[in-house]
N, C-alpha and C positions, 0 to 999 in steps of 0.2 A: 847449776841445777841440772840433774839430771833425771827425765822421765821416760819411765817406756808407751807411753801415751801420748795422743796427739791433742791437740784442740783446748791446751789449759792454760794458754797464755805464754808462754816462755818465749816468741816471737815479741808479741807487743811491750812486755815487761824488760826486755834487753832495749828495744826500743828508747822505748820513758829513759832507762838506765843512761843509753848513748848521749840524748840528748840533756841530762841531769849533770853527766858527768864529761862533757865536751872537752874534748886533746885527753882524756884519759883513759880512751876506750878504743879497742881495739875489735873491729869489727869483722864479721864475717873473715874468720882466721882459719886457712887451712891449716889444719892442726898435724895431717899427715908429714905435710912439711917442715913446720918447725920444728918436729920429733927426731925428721932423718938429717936437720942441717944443722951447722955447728956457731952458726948467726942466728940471732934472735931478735934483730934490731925492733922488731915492727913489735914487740913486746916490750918495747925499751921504755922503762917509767909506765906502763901501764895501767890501772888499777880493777882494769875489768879486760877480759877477753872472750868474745863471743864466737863460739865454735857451730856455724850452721848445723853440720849434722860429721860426725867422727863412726866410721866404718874400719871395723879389722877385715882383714883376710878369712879366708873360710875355710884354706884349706890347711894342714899342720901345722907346717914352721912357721908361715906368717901370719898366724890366727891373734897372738897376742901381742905381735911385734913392740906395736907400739903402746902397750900396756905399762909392761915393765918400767920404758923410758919416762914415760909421762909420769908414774909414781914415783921414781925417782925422784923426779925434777919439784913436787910437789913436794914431797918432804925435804927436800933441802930448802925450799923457801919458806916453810912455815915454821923452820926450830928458829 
């Protein structure tokens, strides 16, 4: 879920989720990280990933950085 607004729930709703779905939730995941590294353990068998808050660059080249990868990696899991 992604909002540009604060205050709708998406904290307490990942919450419920974590503890609904226990050992298959991946919490509070630096997402910068998993993007730039080529280990993905801590996503391994996961069924939810909760990304506190995911920040690009602001200035040119690394504005989208990690845009691209993340689409990537999305479509290859959902075909």
């Amino acid at each position: 879920m992604i909002a540009t607004t604060h205050g709708i729930g998406r904290n307490w709703l990942s919450s419920v989720l974590a503890r609904v779905l226990r050992g298959h939730v991946a919490c509070s995941v630096d997402l910068g990280a998993i993007l730039e590294s080529d280990f993905n353990g801590a996503l391994s068998q996961k069924l939810l990933a909760v990304v506190d808050e995911a920040h690009e660059g602001m200035d040119g080249a690394s504005r989208w950085k990690h845009g691209k990868t993340l689409r990537r990696i999305l479509r290859k899991t959902w075909r």
